[in-house]
N, C-alpha and C positions, 0 to 999 in steps of 0.2 A: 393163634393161641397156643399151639404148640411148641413153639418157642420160647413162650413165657412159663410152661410150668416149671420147667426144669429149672430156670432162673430163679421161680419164686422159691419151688423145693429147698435149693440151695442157699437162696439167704435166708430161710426159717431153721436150716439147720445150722449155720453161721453164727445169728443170735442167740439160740440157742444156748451153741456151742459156746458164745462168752458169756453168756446169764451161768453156767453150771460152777464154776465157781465160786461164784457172788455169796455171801455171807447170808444166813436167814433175817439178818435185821437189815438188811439192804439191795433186797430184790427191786426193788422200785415199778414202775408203771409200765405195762404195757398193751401194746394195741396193733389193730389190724384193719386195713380200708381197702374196701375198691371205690373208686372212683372210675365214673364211664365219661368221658370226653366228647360231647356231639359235638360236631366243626360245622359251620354253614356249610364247606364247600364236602362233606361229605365224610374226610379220612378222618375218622372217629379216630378215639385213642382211650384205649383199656388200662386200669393203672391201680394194678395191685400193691399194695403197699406192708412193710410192717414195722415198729419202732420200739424201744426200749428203753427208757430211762431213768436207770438206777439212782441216780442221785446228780453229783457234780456233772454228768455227759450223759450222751442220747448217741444211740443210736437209730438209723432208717437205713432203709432196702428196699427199691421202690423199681418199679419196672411201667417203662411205657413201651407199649406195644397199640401201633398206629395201626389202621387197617390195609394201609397202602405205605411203603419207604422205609424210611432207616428205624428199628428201634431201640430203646434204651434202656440200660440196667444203670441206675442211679443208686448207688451208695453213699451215705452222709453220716459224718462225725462232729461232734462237736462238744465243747469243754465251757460249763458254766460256773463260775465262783462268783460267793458274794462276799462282802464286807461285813464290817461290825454296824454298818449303818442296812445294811440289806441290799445295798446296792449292788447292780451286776454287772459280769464283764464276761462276754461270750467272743469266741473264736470256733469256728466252725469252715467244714472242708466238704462240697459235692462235686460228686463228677457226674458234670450235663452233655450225653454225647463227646463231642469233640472242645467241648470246655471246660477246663477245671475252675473253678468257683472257690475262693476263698473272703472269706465276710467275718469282719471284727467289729463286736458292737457291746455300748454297756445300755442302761437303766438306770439313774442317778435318782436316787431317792430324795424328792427337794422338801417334802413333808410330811404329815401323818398321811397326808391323801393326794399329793402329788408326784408323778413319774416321769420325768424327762428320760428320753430315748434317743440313740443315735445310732448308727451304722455306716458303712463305708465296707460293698463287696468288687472284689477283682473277678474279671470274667476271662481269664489267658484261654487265648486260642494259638495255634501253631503260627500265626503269622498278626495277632493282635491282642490288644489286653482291653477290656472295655471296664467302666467303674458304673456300677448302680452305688447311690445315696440316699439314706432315709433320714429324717429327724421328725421326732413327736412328739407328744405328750400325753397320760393318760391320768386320769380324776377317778379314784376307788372310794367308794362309799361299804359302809359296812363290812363284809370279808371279802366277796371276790367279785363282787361287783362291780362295776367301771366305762366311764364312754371316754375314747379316745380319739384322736387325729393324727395319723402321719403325712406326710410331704415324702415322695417319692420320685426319684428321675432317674428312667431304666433308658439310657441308649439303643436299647433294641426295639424292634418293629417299627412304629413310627415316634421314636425317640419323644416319648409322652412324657409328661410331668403329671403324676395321677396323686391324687391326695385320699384316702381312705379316710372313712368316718367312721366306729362301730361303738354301739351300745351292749354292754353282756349284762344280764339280769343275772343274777345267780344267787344259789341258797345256802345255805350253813351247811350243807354237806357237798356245796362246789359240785351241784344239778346248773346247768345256764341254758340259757336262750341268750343268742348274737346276734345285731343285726346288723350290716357293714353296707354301706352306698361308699360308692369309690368314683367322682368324678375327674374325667380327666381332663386335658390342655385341649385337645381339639375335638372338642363338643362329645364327647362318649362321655357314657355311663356304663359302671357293673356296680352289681350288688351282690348280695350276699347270703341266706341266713342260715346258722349254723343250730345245734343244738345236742347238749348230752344230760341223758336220762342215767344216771346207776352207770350200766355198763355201754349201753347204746349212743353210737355218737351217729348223727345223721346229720346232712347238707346238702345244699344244692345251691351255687352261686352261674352268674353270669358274667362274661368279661367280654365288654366290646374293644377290641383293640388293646388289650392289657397285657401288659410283660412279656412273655418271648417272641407274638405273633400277631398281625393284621387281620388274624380270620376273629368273626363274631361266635363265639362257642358259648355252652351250657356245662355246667358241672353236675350230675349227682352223685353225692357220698355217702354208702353206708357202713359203719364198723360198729371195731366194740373197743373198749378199754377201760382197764381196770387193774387194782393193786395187786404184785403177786406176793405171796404168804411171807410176810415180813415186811413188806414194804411201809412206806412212809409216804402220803399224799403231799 
């Protein structure tokens, strides 16, 4: 853990350092999570996190620190514009260890209460480039409420095709309750359920065999987030 405060120090005084310009009408949202990682096979993973975003881009700063082997300081950018229809179009940049990550995706507005989704991310490593693909769709009812399904195929771990399902309750002032089952291609499940109160965001998911890794792990997540003085939800 000594090697992560210094890490975390530094990217809280980083975002900071780009929030201090930002106009009083466009401070935007911000937030802060640890998440603790149990792995079956034991090397936990601690994973302080913090994020930022102003409006059109977000920033994160995100640190994993394993209890055994290599860890990582994961910085993430990303640029979201919409249309006259609402529709969106993200282009986003993390660096995962020894791979850089680049992932282009929009949200095609198909009605009052339909969202088609899609993505396509590159995985470059010093000697390969691997491609994860998403496509979905999500059904909004009332303001932010919504149950969705994506189609997922991450070439890593055991090159899974996992589909996510998730239901968000949510209230006129954008309170929710999530609930996500995510089954995959060779007989796993993870799930999920998430939840933000006001400023309080709390989780705790499961993932057997899911996205970077073969080990069966737990997640829990506690933060906060909330608008800063100007900001716009």
């Amino acid at each position: 853990m000594r090697r992560v405060l210094p890490r975390l120090v530094a990217a809280t005084l980083l975002v900071l350092a780009i929030a201090e310009p930002a106009s009083a009408a466009s401070l935007g949202r911000f937030g802060a999570q640890f998440r603790y990682w149990s792995f079956d096979h034991g090397n936990d993973n601690r994973n302080p996190l913090i994020y930022w975003v102003p409006g059109p881009f977000h920033v994160q700063l995100e640190v994993w620190d394993h209890l055994e082997g290599r860890d990582q300081f994961r910085p993430e950018l990303g640029v979201h514009l919409r249309d006259k229809r609402r529709s969106s179009y993200d282009a986003q940049w993390r660096h995962e260890l020894d791979v850089e990550r680049f992932t282009l995706g929009t949200g095609q507005v198909l009605s009052d209460r339909l969202v088609g989704k899609a993505s396509v991310a590159s995985l470059i490593a010093k000697d390969s480039t691997d491609f994860v693909y998403s496509a979905g769709l999500d059904v909004y009812w009332m303001s932010y409420s919504f149950a969705g399904i994506d189609v997922i195929r991450d070439p890593r771990g055991d090159d899974l095709w996992v589909v996510p399902v998730r239901l968000r309750l949510a209230t006129e002032a954008n309170d929710w309750a999530q609930f996500t089952v995510a089954p995959a291609s060779r007989r796993t499940l993870g799930w999920a359920a998430d939840v933000k109160l006001n400023w309080l965001r709390l989780g705790v998911e499961q993932n057997s065999r899911f996205d970077f890794t073969t080990r069966d792990n737990i997640i829990f997540t506690a933060g906060v987030e909330f608008l800063l003085p100007g900001g716009e939800q």
